[in-house]
FIKOLZA-1660 file (N, C-alpha, C; in steps of 0.1 Angstrom, whole numbers, plus 5000, padded with zeros to 4 digits):
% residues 146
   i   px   py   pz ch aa at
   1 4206 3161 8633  A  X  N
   1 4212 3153 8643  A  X CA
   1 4224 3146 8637  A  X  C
   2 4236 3146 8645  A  X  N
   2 4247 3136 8641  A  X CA
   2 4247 3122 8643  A  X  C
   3 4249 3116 8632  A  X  N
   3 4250 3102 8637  A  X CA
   3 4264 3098 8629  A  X  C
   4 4267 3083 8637  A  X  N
   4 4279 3077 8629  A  X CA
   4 4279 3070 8624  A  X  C
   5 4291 3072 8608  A  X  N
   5 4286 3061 8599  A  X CA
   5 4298 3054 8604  A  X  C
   6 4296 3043 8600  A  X  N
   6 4300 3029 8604  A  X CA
   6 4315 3028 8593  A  X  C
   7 4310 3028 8577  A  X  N
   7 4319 3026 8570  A  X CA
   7 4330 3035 8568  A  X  C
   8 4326 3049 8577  A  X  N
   8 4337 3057 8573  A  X CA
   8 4347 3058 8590  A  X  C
   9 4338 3048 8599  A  X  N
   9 4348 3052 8609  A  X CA
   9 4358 3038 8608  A  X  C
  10 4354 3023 8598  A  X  N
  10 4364 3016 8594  A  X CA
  10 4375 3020 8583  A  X  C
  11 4373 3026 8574  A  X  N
  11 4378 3030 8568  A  X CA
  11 4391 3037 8574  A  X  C
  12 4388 3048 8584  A  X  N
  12 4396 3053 8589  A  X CA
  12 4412 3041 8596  A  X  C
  13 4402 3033 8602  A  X  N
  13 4405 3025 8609  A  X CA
  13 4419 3018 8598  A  X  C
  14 4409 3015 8588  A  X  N
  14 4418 3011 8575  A  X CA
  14 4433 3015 8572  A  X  C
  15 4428 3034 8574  A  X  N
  15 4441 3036 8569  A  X CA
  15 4451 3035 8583  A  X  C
  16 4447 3037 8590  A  X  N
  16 4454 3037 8603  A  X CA
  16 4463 3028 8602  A  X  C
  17 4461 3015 8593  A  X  N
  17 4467 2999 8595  A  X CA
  17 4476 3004 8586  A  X  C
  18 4473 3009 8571  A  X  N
  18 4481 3005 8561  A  X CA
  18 4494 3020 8564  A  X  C
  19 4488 3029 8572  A  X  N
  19 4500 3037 8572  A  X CA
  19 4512 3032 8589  A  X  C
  20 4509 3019 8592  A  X  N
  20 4518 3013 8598  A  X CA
  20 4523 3002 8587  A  X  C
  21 4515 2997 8584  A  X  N
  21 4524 2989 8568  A  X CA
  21 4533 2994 8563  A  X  C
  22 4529 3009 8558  A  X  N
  22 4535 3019 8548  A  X CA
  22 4554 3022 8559  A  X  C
  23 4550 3023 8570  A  X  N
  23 4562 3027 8578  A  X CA
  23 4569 3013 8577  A  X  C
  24 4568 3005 8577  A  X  N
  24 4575 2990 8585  A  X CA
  24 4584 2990 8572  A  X  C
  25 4571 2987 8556  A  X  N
  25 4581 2987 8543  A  X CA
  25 4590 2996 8543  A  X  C
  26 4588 3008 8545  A  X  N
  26 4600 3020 8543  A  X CA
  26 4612 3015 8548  A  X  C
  27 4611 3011 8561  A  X  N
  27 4622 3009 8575  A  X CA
  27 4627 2993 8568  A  X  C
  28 4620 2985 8565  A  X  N
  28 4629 2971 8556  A  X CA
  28 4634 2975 8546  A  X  C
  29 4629 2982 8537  A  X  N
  29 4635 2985 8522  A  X CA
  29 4649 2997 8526  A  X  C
  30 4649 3001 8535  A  X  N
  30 4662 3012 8534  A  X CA
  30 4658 3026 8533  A  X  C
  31 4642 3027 8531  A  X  N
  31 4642 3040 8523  A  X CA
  31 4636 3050 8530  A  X  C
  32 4640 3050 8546  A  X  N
  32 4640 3062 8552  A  X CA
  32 4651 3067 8552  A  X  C
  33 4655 3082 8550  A  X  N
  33 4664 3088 8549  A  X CA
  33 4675 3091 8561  A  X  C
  34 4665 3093 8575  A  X  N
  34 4670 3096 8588  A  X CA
  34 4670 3084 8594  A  X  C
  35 4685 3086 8602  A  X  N
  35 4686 3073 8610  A  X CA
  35 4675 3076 8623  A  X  C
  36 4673 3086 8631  A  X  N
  36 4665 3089 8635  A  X CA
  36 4652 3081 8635  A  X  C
  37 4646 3086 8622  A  X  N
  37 4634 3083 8621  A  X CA
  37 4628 3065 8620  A  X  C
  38 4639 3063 8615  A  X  N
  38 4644 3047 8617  A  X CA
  38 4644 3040 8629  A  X  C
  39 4649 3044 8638  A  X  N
  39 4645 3037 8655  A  X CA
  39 4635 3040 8657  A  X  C
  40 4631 3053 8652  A  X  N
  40 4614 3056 8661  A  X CA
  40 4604 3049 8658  A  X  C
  41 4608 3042 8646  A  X  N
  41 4596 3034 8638  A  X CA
  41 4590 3023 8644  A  X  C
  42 4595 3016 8651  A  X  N
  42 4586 3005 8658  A  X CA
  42 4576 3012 8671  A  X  C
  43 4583 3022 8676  A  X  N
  43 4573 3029 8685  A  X CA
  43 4559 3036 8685  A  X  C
  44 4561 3043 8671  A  X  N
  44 4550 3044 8661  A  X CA
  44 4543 3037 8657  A  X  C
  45 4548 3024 8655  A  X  N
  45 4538 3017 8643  A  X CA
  45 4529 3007 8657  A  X  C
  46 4537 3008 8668  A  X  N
  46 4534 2999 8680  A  X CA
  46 4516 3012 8683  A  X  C
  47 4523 3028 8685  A  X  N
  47 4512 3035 8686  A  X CA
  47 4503 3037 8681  A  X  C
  48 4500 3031 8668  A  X  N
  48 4491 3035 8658  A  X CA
  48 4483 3020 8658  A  X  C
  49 4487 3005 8664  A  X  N
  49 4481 2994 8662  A  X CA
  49 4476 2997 8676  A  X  C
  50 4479 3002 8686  A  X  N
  50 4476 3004 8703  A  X CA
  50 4462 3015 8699  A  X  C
  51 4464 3026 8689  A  X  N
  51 4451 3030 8692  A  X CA
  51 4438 3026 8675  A  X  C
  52 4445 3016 8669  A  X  N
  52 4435 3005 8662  A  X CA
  52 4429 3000 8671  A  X  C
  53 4437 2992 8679  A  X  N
  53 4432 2979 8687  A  X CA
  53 4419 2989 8694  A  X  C
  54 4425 2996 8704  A  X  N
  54 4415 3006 8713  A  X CA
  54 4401 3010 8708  A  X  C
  55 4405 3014 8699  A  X  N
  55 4396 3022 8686  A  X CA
  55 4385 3008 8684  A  X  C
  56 4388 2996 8678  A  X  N
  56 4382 2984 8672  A  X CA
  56 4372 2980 8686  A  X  C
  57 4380 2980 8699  A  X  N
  57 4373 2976 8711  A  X CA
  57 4361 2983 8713  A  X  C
  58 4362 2995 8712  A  X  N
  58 4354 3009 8716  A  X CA
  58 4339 3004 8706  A  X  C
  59 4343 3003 8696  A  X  N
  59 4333 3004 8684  A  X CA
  59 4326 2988 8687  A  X  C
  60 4335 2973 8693  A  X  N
  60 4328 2963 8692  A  X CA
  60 4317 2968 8708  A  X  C
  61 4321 2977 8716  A  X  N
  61 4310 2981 8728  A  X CA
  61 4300 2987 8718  A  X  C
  62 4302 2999 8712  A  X  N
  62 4294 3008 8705  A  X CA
  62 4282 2998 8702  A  X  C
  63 4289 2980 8691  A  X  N
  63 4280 2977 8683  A  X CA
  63 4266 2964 8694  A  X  C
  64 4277 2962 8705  A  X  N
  64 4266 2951 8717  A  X CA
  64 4263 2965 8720  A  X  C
  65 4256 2979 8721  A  X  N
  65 4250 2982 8731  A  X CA
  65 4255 2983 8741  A  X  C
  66 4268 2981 8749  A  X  N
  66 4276 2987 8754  A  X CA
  66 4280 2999 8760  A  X  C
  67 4276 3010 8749  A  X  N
  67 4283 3018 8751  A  X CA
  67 4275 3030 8742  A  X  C
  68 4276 3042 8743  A  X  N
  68 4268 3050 8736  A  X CA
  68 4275 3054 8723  A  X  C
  69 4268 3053 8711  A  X  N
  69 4278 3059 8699  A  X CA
  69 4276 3068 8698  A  X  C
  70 4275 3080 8706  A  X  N
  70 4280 3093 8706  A  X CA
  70 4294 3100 8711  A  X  C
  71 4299 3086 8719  A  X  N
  71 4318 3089 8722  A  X CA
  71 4324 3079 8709  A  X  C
  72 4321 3077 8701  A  X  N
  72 4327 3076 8686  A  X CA
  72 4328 3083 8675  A  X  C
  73 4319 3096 8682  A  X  N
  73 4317 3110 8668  A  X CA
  73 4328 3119 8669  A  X  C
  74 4332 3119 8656  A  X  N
  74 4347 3128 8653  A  X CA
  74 4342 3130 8642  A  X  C
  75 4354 3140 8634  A  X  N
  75 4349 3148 8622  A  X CA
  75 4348 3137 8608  A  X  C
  76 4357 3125 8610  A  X  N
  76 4359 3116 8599  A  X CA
  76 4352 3108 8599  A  X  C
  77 4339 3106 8607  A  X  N
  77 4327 3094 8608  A  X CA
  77 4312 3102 8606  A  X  C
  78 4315 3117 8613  A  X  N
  78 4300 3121 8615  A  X CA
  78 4289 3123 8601  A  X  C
  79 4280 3118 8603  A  X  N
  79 4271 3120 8588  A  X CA
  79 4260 3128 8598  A  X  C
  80 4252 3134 8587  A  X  N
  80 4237 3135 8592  A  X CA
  80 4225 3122 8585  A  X  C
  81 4215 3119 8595  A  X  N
  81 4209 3107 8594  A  X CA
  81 4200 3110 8574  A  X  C
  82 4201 3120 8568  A  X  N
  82 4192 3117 8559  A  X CA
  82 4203 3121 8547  A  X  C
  83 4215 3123 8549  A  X  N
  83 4228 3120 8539  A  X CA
  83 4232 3108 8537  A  X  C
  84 4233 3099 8548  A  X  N
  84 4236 3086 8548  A  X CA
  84 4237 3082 8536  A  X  C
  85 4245 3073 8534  A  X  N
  85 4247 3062 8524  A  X CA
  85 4236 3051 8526  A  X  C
  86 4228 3045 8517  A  X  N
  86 4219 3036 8523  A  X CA
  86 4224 3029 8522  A  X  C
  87 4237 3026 8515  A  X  N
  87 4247 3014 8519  A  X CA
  87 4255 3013 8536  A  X  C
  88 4255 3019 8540  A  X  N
  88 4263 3024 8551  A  X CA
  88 4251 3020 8564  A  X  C
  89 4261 3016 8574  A  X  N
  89 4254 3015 8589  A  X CA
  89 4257 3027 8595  A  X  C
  90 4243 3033 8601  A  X  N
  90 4243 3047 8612  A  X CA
  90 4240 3042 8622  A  X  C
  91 4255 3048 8633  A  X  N
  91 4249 3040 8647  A  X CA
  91 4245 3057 8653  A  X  C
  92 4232 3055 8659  A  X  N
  92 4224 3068 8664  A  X CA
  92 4227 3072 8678  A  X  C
  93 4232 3080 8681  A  X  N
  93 4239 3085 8693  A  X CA
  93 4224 3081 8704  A  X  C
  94 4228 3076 8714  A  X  N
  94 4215 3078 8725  A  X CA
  94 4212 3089 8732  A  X  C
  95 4201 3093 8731  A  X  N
  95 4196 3112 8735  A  X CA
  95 4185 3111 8742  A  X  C
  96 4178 3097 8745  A  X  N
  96 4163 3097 8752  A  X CA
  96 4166 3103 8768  A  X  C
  97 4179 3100 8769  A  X  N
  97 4183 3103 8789  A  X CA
  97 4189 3106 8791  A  X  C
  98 4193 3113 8804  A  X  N
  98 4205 3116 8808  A  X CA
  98 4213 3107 8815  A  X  C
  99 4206 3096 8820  A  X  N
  99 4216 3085 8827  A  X CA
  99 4215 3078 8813  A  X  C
 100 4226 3071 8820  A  X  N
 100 4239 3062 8809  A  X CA
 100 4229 3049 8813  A  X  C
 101 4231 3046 8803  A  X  N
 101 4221 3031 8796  A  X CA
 101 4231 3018 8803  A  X  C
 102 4226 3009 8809  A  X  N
 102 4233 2998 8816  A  X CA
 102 4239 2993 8808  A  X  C
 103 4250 2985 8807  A  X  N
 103 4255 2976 8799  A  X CA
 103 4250 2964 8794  A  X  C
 104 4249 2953 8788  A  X  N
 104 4248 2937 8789  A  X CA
 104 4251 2932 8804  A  X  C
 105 4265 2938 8804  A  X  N
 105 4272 2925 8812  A  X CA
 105 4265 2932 8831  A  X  C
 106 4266 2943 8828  A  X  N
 106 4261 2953 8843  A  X CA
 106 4243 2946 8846  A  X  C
 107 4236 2949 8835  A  X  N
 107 4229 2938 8836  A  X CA
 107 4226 2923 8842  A  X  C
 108 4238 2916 8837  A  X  N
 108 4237 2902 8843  A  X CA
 108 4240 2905 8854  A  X  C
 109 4248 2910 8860  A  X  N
 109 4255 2909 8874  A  X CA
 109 4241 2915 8880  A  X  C
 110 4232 2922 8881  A  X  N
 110 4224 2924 8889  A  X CA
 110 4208 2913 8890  A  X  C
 111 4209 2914 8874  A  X  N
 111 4194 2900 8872  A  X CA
 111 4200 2889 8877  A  X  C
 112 4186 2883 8882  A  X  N
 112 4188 2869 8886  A  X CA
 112 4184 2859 8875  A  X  C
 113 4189 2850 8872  A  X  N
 113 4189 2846 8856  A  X CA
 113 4174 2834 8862  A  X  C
 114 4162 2836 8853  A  X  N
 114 4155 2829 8844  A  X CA
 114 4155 2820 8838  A  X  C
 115 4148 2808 8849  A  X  N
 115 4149 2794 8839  A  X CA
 115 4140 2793 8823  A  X  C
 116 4149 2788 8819  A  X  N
 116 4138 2783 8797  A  X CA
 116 4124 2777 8809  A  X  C
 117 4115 2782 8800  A  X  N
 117 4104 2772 8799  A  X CA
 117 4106 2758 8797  A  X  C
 118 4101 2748 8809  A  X  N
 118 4101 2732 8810  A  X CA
 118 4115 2733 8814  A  X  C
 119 4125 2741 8816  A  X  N
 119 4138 2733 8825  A  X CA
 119 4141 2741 8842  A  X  C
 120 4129 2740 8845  A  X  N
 120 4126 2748 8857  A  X CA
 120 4138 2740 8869  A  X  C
 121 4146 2745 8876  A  X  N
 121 4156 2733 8885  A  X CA
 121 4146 2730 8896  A  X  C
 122 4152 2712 8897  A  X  N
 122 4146 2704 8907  A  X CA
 122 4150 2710 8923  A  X  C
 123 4139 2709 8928  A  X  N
 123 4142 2712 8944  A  X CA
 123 4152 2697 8949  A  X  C
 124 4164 2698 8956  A  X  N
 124 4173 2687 8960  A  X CA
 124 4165 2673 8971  A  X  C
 125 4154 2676 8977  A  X  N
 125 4144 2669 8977  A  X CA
 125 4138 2660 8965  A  X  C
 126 4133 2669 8954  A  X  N
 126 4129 2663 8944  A  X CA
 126 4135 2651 8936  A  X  C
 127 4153 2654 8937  A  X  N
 127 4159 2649 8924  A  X CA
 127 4155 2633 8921  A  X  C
 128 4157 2625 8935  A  X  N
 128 4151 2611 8932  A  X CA
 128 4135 2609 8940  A  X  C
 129 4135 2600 8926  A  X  N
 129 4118 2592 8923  A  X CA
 129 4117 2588 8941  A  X  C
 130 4104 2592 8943  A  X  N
 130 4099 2581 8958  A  X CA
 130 4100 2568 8955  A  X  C
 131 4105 2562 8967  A  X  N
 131 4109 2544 8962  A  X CA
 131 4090 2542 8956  A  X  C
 132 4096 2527 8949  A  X  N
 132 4083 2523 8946  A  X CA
 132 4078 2511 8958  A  X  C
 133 4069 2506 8960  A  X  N
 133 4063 2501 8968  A  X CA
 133 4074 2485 8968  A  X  C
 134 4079 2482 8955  A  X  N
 134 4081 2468 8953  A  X CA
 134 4098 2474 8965  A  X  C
 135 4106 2482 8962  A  X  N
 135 4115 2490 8971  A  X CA
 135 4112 2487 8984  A  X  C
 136 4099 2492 8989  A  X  N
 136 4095 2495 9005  A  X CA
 136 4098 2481 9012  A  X  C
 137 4095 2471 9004  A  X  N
 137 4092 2459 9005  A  X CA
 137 4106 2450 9013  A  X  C
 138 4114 2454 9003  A  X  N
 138 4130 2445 9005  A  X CA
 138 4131 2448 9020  A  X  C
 139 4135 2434 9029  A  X  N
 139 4145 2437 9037  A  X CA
 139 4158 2450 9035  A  X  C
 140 4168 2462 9048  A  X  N
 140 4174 2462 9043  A  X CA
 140 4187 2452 9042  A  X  C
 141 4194 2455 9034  A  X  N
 141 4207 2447 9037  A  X CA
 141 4219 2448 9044  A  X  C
 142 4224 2436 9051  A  X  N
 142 4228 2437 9064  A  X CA
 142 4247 2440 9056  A  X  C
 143 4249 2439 9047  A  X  N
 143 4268 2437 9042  A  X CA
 143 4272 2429 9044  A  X  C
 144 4262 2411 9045  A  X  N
 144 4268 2400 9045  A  X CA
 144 4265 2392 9033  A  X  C
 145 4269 2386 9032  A  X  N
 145 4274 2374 9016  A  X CA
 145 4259 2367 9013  A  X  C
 146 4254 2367 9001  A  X  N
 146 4243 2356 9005  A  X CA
 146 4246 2344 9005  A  X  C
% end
């Protein structure tokens, strides 16, 4: 079974960054040869941080549970579970079902949220104490001066 290692899909991620570094210095230092390739450079380096960013989002779903980490398997991440690095995190593709696993947040939106134990909310009846007797007692007051 395929699973994904963790360190080799940042790594990727890694080079992804430095070969936008790698373009920016070329384009400041002078040392691309084509004028060409020289304007195209921010478009590029813009496309390669647009599918970092994408890429980084995808994987922080992957890591809440979100999202299944079997739409993260590509040839530069996939391990099998007993090659693994035991340094390395394997996120295990989900295979128990055919329906898609709810989200967190798909979750909340349907549960009704659960009070903590002891902070159960007061019925609006409840919120104030019944007067006490010495209370029952007082005249009310009329809004004249004593």
């Amino acid at each position: 079974m395929e699973h994904v290692s963790l360190s080799a899909e940042l790594g990727e991620i890694r080079y992804a960054i430095e070969g936008a570094h790698w373009i920016a210095d070329s384009v400041a230092m002078g040392a691309v040869p084509d004028p060409e390739r020289t304007h195209s450079a921010p478009v590029i380096i813009s496309a390669i941080l647009l599918l970092v960013e994408t890429r980084l989002h995808q994987l922080g779903r992957v890591l809440r549970g979100e999202e299944n980490p079997a739409h993260l398997l590509t040839p530069h991440n996939v391990t099998a579970g007993e090659n693994a690095d035991r340094d390395d995190v394997v996120l295990r593709p989900w295979y128990w079902s055919a329906a898609p696993r709810p989200s967190p947040s798909e979750r909340k939106e349907t549960e009704q949220p659960r009070p903590v134990a002891g902070t159960e909310p007061t019925h609006p009846l409840e919120e104030s104490p019944p007067p006490s007797p010495a209370q029952e007692e007082q005249p009310p007051r009329t809004g004249e001066p004593d």
